[in-house]
C-alpha positions in Angstrom: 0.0 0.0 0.0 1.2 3.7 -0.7 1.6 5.9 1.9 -0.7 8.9 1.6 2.3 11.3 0.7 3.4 9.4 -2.2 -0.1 10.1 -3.6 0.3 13.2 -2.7 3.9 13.1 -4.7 2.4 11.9 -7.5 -0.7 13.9 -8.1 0.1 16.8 -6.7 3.4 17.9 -6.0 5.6 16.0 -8.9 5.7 18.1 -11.9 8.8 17.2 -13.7 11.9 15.6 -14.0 15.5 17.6 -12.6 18.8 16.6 -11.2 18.5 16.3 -7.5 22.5 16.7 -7.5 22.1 20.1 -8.9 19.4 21.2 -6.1 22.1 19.9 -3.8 24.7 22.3 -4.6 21.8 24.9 -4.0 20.9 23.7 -1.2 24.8 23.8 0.1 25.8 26.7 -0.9 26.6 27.7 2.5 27.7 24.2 4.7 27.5 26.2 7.7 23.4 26.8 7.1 22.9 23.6 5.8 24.9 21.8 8.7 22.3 24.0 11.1 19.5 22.1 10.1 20.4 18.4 11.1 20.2 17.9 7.6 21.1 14.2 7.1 19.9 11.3 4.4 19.5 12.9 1.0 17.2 10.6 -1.4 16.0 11.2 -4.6 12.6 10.2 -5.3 12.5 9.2 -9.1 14.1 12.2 -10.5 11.5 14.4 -9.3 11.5 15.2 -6.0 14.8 15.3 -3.1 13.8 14.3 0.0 15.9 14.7 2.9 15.7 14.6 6.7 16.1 17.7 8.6 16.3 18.6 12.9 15.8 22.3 12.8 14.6 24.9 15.6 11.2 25.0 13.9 11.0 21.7 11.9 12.0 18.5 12.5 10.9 15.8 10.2 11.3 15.7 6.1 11.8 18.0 3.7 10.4 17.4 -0.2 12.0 19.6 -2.8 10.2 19.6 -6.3 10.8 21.3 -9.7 8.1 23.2 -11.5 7.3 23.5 -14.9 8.1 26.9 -14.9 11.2 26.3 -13.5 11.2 27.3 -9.8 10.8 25.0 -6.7 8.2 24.0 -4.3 9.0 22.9 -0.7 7.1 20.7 1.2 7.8 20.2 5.0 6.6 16.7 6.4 6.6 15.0 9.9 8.4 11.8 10.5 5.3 9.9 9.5 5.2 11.2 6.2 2.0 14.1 6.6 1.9 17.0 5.1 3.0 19.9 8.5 1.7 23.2 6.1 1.0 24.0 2.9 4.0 23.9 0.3 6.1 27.1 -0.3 5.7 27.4 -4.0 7.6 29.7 -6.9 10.9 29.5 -4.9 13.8 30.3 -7.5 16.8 28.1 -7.6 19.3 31.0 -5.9 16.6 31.4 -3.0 16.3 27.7 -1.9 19.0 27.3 0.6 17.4 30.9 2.3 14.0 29.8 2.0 14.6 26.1 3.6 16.7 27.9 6.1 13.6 30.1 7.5 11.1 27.3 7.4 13.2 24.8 9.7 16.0 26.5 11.5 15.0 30.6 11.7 11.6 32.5 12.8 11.2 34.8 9.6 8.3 34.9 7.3 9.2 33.0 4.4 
């Protein structure tokens, strides 16, 4: 049986293929940042989506990365058990992911 947020993955969020390697060098830019979110056990869901597991200030749990058609990312926070913890942060271009992440699991800004 699939869990619910893999249906969710693949009717929802899932909008095309990218390299999860690229989104990585994003998403490390700055180790230091990176490094503050417990980030640990990067996994690349079928070329479209990077899923990793984070233990920030404000989030601990999963966080989804997908690539829109139109080119910019979505990010989707998830609990340990796979369920959705907010809506997903949509329209996030490529040099603005590592800043955007940051605020949603380690800092108190408005993202």
């Amino acid at each position: 049986m699939k869990s619910h947020f893999y249906v969710i993955f693949k009717e929802e969020l899932a909008q095309r293929e990218f390299d999860p390697r690229e989104t990585m060098q994003w998403l490390t830019r700055d180790t230091v940042v990176t490094m503050s979110w417990g980030f640990h056990s990067p996994k690349n869901w079928e070329n479209k989506g990077l899923l990793f597991k984070v233990n920030g200030a404000l989030h601990k749990g999963f966080v989804c990365i997908t690539l829109g058609w139109n080119d910019t990312y979505t990010v989707t926070l998830l609990n340990n058990q796979y369920n959705l913890t907010q809506e997903p942060i949509t329209d996030i271009y490529c040099d603005e992911l590592q800043y955007r992440v940051d605020i949603l699991v380690e800092t108190k800004e408005t993202p």
